[in-house]
C-alpha positions as CSV (number, residue, x, y, z in Angstrom):
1,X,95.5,125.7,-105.7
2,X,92.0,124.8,-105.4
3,X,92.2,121.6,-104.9
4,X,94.9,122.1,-102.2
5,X,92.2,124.6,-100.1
6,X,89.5,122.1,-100.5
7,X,91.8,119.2,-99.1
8,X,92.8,121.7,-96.3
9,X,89.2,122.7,-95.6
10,X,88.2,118.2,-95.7
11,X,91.2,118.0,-93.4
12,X,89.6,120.3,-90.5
13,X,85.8,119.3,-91.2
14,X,87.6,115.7,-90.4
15,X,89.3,117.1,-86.9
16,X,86.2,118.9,-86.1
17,X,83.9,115.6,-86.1
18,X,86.6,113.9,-84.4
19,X,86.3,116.3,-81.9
20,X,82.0,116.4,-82.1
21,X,82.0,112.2,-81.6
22,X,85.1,112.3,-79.4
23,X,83.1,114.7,-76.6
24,X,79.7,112.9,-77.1
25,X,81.5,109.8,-75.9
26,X,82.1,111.5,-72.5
27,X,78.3,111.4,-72.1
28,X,76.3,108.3,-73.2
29,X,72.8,110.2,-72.4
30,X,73.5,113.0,-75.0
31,X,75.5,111.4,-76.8
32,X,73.0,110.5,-79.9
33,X,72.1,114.7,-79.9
34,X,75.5,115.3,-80.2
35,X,76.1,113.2,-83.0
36,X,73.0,114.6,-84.6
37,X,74.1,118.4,-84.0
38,X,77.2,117.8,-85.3
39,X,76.4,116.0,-88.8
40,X,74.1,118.8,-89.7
41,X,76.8,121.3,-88.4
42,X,79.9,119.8,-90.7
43,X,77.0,118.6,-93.7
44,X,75.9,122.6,-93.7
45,X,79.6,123.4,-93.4
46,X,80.5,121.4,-96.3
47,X,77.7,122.2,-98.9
48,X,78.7,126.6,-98.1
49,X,82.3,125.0,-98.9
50,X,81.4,123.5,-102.4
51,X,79.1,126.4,-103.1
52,X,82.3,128.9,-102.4
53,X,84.8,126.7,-104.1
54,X,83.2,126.3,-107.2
55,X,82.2,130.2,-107.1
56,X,85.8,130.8,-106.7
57,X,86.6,128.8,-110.2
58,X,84.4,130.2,-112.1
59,X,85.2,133.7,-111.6
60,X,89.1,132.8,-112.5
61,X,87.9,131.0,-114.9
62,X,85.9,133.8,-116.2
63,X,88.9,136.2,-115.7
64,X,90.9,134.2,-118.1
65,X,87.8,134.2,-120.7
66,X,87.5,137.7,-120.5
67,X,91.6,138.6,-121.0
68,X,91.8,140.5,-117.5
69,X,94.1,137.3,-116.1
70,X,96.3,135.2,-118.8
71,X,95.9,132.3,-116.3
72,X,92.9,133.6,-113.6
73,X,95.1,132.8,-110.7
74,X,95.1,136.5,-109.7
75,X,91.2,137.0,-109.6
76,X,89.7,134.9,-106.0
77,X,87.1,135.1,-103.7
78,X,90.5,134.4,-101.2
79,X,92.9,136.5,-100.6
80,X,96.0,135.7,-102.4
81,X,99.6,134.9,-100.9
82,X,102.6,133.5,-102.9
83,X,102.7,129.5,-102.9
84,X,105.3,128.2,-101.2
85,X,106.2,125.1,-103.4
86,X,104.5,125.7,-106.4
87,X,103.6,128.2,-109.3
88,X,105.5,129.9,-112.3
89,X,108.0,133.1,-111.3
90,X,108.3,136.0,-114.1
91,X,110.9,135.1,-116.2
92,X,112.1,138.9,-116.8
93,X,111.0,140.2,-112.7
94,X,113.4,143.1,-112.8
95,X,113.8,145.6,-115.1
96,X,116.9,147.6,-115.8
97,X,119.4,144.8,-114.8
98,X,122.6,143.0,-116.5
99,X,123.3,139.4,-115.2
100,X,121.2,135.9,-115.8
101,X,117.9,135.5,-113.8
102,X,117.5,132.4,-111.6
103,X,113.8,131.4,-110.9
104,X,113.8,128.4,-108.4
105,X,111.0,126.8,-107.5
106,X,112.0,125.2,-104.3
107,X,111.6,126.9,-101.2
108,X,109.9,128.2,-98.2
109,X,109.1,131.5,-96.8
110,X,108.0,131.8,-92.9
111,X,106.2,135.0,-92.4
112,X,106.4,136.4,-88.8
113,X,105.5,139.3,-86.7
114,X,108.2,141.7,-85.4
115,X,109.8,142.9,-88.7
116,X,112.3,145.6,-88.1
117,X,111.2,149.0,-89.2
118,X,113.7,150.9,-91.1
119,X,114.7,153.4,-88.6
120,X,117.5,153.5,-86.3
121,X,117.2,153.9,-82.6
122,X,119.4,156.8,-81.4
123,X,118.3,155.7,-77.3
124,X,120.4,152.6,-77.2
125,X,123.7,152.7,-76.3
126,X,126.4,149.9,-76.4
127,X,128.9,149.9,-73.6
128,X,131.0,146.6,-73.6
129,X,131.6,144.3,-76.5
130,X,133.4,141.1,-76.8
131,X,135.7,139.2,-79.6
132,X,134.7,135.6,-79.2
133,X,137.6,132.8,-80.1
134,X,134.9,130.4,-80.8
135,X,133.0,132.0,-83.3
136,X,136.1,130.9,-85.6
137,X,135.8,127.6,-87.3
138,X,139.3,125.7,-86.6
139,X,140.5,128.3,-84.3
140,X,143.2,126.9,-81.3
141,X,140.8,126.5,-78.3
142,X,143.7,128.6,-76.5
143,X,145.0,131.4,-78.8
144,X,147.7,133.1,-78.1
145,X,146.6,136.5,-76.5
146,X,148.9,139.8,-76.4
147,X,146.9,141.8,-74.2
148,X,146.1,141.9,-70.6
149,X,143.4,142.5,-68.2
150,X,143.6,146.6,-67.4
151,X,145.1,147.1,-71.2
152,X,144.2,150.5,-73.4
153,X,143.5,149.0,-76.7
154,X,142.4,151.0,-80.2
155,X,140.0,150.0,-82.6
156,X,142.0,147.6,-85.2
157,X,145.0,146.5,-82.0
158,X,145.8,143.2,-82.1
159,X,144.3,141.3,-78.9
160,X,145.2,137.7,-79.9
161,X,146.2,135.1,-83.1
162,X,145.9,131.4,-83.6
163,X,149.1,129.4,-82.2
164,X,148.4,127.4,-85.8
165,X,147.7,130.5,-87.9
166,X,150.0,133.5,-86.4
167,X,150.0,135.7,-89.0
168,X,146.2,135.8,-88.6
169,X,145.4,138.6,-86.7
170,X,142.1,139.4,-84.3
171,X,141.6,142.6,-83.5
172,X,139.9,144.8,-81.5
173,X,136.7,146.4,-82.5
174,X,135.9,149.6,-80.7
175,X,138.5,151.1,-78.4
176,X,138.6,151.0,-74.9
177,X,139.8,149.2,-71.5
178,X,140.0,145.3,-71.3
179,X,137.9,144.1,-68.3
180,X,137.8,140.8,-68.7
181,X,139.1,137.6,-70.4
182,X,136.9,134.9,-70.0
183,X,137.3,130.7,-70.3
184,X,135.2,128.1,-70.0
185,X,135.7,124.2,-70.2
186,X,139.4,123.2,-70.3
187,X,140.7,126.7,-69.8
188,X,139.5,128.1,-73.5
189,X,139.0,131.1,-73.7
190,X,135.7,132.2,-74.8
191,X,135.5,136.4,-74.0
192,X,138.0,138.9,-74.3
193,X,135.7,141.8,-73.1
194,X,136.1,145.1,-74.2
195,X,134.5,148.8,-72.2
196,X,134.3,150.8,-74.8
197,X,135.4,154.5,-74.7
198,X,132.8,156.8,-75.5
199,X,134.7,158.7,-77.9
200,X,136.7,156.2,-80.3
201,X,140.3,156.2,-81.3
202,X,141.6,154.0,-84.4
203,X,144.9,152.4,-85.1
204,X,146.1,154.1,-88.1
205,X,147.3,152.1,-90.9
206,X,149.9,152.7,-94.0
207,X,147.2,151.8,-96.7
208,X,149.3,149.9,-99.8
209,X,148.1,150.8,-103.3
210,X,145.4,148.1,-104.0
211,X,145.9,148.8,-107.7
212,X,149.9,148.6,-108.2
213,X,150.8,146.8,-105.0
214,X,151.6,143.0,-105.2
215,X,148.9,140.1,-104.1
216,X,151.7,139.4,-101.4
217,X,151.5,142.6,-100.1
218,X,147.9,143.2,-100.2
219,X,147.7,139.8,-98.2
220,X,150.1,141.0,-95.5
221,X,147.7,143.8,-95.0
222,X,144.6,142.3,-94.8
223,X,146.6,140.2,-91.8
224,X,147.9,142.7,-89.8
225,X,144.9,144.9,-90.2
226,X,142.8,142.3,-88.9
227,X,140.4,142.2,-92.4
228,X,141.5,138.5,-93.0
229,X,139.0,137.0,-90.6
230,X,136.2,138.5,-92.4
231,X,136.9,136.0,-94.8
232,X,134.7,132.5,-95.2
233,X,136.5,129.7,-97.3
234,X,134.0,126.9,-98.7
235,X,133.9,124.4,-98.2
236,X,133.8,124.0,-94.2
237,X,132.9,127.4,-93.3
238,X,136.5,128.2,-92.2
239,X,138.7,131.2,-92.2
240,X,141.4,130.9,-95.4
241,X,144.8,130.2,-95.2
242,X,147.2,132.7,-95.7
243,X,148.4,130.7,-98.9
244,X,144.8,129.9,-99.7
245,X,143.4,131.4,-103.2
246,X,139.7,131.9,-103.9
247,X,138.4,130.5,-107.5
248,X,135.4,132.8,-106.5
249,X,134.8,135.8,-104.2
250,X,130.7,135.9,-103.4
251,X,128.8,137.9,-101.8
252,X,124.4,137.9,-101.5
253,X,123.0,141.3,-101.6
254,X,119.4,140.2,-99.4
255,X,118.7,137.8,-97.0
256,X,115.7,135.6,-96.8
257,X,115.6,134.0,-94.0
258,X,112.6,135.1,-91.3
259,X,113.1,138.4,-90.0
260,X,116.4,139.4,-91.7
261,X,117.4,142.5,-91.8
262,X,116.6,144.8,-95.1
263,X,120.4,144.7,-96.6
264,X,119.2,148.0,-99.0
265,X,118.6,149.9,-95.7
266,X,121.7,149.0,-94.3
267,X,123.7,150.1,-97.6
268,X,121.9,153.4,-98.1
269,X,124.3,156.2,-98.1
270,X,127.2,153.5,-98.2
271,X,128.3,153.4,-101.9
272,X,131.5,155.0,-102.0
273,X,132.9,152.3,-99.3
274,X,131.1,149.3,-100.7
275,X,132.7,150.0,-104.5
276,X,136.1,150.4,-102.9
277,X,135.8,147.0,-101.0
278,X,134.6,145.2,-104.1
279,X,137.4,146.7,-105.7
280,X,139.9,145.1,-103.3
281,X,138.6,142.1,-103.7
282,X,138.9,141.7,-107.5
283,X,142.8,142.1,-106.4
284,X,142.2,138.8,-104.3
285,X,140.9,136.3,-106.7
286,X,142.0,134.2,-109.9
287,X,138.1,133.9,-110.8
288,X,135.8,136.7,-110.1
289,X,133.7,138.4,-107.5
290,X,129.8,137.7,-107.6
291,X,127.0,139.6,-106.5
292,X,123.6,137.6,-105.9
293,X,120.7,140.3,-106.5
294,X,117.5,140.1,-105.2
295,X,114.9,139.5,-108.3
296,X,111.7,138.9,-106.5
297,X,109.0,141.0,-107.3
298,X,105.6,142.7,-106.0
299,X,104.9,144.7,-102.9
300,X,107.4,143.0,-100.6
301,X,110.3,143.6,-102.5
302,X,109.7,146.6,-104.7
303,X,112.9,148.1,-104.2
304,X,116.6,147.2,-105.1
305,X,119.0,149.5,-104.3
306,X,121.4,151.8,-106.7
307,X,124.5,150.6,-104.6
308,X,124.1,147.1,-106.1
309,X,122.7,148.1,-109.4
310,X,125.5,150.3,-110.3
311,X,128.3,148.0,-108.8
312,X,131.4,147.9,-111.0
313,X,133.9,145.4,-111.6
314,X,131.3,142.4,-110.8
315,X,128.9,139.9,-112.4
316,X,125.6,139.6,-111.1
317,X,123.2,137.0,-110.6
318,X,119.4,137.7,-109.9
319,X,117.9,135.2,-108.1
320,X,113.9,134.9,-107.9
321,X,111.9,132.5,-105.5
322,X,110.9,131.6,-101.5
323,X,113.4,131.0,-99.0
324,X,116.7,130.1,-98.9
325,X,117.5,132.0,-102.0
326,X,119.1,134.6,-100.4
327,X,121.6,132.2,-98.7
328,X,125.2,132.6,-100.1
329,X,125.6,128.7,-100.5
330,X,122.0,128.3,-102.6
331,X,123.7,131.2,-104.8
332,X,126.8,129.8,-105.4
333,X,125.6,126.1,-106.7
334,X,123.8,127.9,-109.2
335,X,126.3,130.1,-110.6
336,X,129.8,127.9,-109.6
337,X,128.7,124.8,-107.7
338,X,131.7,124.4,-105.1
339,X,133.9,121.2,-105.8
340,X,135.5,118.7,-103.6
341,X,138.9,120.8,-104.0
342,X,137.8,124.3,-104.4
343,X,138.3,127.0,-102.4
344,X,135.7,129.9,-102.7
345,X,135.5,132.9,-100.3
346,X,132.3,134.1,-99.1
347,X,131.7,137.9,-96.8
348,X,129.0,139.7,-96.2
349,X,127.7,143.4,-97.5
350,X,128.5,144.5,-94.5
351,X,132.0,142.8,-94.1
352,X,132.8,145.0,-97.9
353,X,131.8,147.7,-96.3
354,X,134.6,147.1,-93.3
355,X,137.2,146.2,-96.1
356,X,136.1,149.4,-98.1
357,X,136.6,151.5,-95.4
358,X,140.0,150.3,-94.4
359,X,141.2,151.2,-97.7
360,X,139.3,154.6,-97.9
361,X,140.1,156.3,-94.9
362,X,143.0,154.0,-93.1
363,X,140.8,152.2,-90.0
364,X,139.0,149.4,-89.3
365,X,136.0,150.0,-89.0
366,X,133.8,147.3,-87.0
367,X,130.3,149.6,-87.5
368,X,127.5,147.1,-87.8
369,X,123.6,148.0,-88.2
370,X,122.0,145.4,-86.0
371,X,118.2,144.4,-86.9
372,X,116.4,143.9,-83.3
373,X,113.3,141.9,-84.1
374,X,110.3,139.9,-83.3
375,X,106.7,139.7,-82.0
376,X,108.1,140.1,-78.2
377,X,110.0,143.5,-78.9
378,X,108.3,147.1,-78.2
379,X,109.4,148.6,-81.2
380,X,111.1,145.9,-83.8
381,X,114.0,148.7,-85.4
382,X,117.9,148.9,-86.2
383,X,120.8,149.9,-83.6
384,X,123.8,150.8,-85.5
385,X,126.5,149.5,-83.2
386,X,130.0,147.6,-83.6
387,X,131.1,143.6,-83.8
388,X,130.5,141.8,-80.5
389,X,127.7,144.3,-79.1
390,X,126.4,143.4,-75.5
391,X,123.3,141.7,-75.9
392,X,121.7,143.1,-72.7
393,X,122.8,146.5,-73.8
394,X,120.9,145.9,-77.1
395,X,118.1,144.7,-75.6
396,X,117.7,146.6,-72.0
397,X,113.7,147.6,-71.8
398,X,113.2,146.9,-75.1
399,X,111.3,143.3,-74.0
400,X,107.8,143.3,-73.6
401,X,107.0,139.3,-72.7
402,X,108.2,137.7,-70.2
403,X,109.2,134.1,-70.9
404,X,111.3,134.8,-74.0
405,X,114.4,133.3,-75.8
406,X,116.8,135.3,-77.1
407,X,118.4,134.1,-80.7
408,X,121.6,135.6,-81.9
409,X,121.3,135.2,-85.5
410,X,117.4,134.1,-87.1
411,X,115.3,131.6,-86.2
412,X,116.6,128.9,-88.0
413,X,120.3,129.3,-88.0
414,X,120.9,131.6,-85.0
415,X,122.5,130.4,-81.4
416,X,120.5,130.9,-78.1
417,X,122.2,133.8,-76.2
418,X,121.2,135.1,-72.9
419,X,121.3,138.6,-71.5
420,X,125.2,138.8,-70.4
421,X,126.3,137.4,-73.3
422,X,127.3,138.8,-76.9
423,X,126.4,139.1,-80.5
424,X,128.8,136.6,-83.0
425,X,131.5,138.3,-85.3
426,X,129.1,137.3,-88.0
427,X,125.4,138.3,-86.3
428,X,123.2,141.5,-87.8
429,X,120.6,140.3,-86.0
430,X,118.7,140.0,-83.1
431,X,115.4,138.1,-82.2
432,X,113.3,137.7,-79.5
433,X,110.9,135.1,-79.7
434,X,108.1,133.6,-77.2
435,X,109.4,130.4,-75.5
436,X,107.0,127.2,-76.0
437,X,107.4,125.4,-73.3
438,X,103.6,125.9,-72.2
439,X,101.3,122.7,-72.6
440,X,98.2,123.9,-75.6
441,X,95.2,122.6,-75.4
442,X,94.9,119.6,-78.3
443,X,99.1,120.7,-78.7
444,X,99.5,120.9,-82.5
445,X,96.2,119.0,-83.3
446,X,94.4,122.0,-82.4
447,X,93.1,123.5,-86.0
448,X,92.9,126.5,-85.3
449,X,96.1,127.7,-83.8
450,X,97.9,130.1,-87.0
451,X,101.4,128.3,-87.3
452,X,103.9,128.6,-90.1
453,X,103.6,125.2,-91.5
454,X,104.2,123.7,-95.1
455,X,101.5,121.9,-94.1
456,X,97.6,123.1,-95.8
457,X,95.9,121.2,-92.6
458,X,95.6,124.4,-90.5
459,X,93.3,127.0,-91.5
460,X,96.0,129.8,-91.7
461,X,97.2,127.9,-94.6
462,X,94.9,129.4,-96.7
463,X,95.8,133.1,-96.1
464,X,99.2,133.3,-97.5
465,X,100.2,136.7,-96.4
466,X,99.4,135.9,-93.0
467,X,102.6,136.8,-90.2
468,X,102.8,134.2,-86.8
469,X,103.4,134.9,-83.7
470,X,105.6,131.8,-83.2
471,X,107.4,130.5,-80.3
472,X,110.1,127.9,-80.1
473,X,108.1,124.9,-79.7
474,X,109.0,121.6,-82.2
475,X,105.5,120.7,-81.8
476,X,106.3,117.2,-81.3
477,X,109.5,114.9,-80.2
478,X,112.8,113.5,-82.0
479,X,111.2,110.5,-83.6
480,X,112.9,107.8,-86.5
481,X,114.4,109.2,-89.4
482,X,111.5,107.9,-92.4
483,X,112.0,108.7,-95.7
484,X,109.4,112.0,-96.7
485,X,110.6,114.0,-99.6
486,X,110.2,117.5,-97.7
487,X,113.4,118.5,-97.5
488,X,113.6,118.7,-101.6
489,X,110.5,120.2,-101.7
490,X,112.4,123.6,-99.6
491,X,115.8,123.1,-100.6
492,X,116.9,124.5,-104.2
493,X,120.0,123.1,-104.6
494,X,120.4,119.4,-106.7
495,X,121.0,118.1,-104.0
496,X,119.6,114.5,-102.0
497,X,119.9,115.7,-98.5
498,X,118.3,113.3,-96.5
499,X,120.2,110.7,-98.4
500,X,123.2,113.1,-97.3
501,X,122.4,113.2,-93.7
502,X,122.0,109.8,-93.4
503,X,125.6,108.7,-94.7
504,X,126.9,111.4,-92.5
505,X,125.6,109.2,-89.4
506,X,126.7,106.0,-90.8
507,X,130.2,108.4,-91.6
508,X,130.4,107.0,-95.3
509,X,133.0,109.3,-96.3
510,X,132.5,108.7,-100.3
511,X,128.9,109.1,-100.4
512,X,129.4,112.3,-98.2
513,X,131.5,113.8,-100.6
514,X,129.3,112.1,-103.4
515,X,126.1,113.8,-102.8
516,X,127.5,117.4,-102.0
517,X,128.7,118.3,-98.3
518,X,131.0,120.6,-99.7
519,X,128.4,123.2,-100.6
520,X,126.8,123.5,-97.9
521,X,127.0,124.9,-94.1
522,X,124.8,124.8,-91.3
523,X,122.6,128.1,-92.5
524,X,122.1,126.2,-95.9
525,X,120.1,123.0,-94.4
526,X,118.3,124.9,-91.5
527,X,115.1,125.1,-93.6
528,X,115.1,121.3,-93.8
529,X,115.4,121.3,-90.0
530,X,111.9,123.6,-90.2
531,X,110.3,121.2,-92.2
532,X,111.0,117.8,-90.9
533,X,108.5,115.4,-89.3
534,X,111.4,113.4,-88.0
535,X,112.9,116.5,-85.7
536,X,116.4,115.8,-86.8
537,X,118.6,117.9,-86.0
538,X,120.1,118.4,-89.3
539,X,122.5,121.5,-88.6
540,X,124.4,119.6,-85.9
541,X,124.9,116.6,-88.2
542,X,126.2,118.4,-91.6
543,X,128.6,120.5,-89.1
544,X,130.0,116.9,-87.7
545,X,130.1,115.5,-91.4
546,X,132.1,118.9,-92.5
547,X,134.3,118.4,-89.3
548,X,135.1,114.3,-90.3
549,X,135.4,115.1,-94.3
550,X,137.9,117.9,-92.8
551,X,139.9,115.5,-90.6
552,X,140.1,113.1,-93.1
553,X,142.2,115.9,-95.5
């Protein structure tokens, strides 16, 4: 740690006399002044460095000799934030647990402003939602649709299937009038648009018996009732086949990618429905059903809630460490890593709480607690809402800047929507970000300028608990793809993925399925994309080696 500050602090002293000798240049009379000013300046600067530096050892050192600290690292003159590739995790974090403990190392956490606060906001109201064809992996660009323009539909009808896939069934999530069915390129239909009533009606269902009724039967429901698609088969990312049957059923319990919504907020007062769906699903599998637990520790993750704790009829894994732990994919190739021919279902809490609910009380229920966040929001809080909410419904005077991009999803993994358009069947999230496409003095030279950055050149790198106000610039263009090491140093999976991207471009079909494609998807690489100098973009390439390992069966 010290030694990492002290490079950090050598690395701006260097940019700042860079700076001194690069402005005396501009004038020749003053120039030897400047030169003179600025060699005191950095030599004063230096020596108050050394002096602190070596202050700051001693006193950890003198912590550790006095028994306060086993190690010192907790006593500083700096304040303290959690390394991002380095350091030892507590072996036994959380107390009052069954399951293993995972401690990774790898990782990366990117603090930002405009955190939700748990509250939900009772002034915004959703009018019009949409189900969206192409949010489906594999889907028929054309489905077949059974409902028309002017149709009453309730929550649960069927509005279209997949011409490939009939028996899977999409389904309408709030009641309401269809006003619109929209295409795009090649007539595929992107939108069917839904006004919602303001009092909603549900399709009543003939629940089967989940505990005496046949897998067979179960299946058939799930269909009809529209449940199926809530379904993700690894690998691919696709929805299962109706013959399809899961080695595995996973689900993560907290989400650790920037922003992300507080999954033990969203459960709160949700028990009852969450048992029953994890109940169903042990009825669905030839393996077993998996919880991933959040086992990070201090004050930003003192809390786990009872719902998961006291969850029956599951085996749970804690994991501990930076981001992308919480990702599904970085769970399951600790516990199960996916094989070339496995099939392994992945849903969401939320998604269990749809599938509970079907069972408990006979509807399809599309409820979703959105989190709207980021630094450009008002007041960063939680809409409850239903699948496919209107984004400018969501969003309508909520928007404080002005030139802002809208992200479906977080930063790193979510899709660019505007204000027309609509949240995926998959989003809980919302965030609004400031766009960079204004010119900054010395760009991403300038030292002083807070960024979240794996790098310790800026300044902010020595305050770990510091939060950005980030926009959307790459700070810098696509450039070759070198050899750097960074994206093992984020990535804890055993797993080469530059060496992985790269045979996906040359489309080396054995070394793709060699080094691992099949456990991952786009959400699982999008920290590399954070962290690489070359600007690749990595989630576009792993979904075109996932579609080519596909096509080749």
């Amino acid at each position: 740690m010290l030694k990492r500050r002290f490079s950090s602090l050598l690395s701006i002293l260097f940019i700042l006399l860079f700076s001194i000798s690069a402005s005396a240049q501009t004038s020749a009379g003053d120039s030897t002044n400047y030169m003179t000013y600025g060699i005191v300046a950095i030599a004063a600067l230096l020596f108050l460095a050394v002096i602190t530096f070596v202050s700051d050892n001693l006193l950890m050192i003198q912590a550790k000799r006095m028994g306060v600290d086993e190690d010192g690292s907790n006593y500083s003159i700096f304040p303290k934030g959690k390394d991002n590739t380095e350091g030892d995790f507590v072996e036994d974090a959380v107390t009052h647990k069954d399951g293993e403990m995972h401690n990774l190392k790898q990782g990366f956490d990117i603090p930002l402003q405009g955190v939700a606060e748990n509250v939900i906001a009772n002034d915004i109201q959703v009018n019009t939602f949409a189900v969206q064809p192409t949010n489906f992996k594999g889907i028929s660009p054309i489905p077949k649709v059974v409902v028309a323009v002017g149709d009453e539909v309730k929550a649960g009808d069927h509005l279209f299937f997949d011409k490939k896939n009939p028996d899977v069934k999409y389904v309408a999530p709030v009641s309401g009038e269809i006003i619109a069915i929209n295409r795009g390129a090649k007539r595929a239909i992107t939108e069917v648009v839904i006004l919602a009533d303001k009092e909603q009606s549900f399709r009543s269902f003939d629940v089967p018996n989940y505990e005496t009724c046949s897998r067979k039967e179960l299946v058939d429901f799930l269909l009809d009732s529209g449940a199926w698609v809530h379904f993700t088969q690894r690998p691919f990312g696709v929805t299962p086949a109706t013959t399809d049957v899961p080695e595995n059923i996973f689900i993560s319990t907290f989400d650790t990618a920037p922003l992300a919504p507080d999954l033990d907020f969203i459960i709160d007062g949700n028990g009852e429905a969450f048992q029953r769906g994890l109940d169903v699903l042990t009825k669905l599998t030839t393996g077993h059903v998996h919880l991933g637990m959040d086992g990070r520790t201090g004050p930003k993750n003192p809390y786990v809630s009872p719902v998961y704790k006291e969850a029956k009829n599951v085996r749970k894994h804690w994991f501990n460490g930076l981001h992308p732990i919480g990702n599904v994919g970085v769970q399951i190739h600790h516990v199960d890593p996916i094989a070339p021919s496995s099939k392994v279902w992945t849903l969401s809490v939320q998604d269990v709480l749809t599938i509970g609910d079907l069972f408990l009380i006979g509807q399809y229920n599309a409820k979703r607690t959105i989190a709207l966040t980021g630094a450009e929001l008002g007041k960063p809080r939680y809409v409850e809402t239903y699948i496919g909410a209107k984004i400018e419904d969501l969003l309508k005077g909520q928007i404080e800047g002005e030139n802002t991009r809208i992200i479906a999803g977080d930063v790193l993994s979510g899709r660019t929507k505007t204000m027309d358009g609509y949240l995926n069947f998959n989003d809980d999230q919302i965030t609004v970000m400031a766009e960079g496409n204004e010119v900054a003095f010395l760009g991403w030279l300038n030292p002083f300028k807070g960024k979240p950055s794996v790098s310790k050149t800026y300044p902010s790198g020595l305050f770990g608990d510091m939060k950005y106000r980030a926009d959307t610039n790459t700070n810098g263009e696509h450039r070759a793809f070198v050899v750097t090491g960074q994206y093992e140093k984020v990535l804890p999976m055993d797993i080469m993925p530059q060496a992985l991207m790269k045979s996906i471009l040359v489309q080396d079909f054995e070394k793709m399925e060699g080094l691992g494609i099949h456990e991952l998807l786009e959400e699982d690489i999008a920290i590399c994309e954070f962290v690489c100098t070359s600007k690749q973009p990595l989630q576009k390439i792993l979904r075109q080696g996932l579609d080519f390992v596909q096509d080749q069966g």
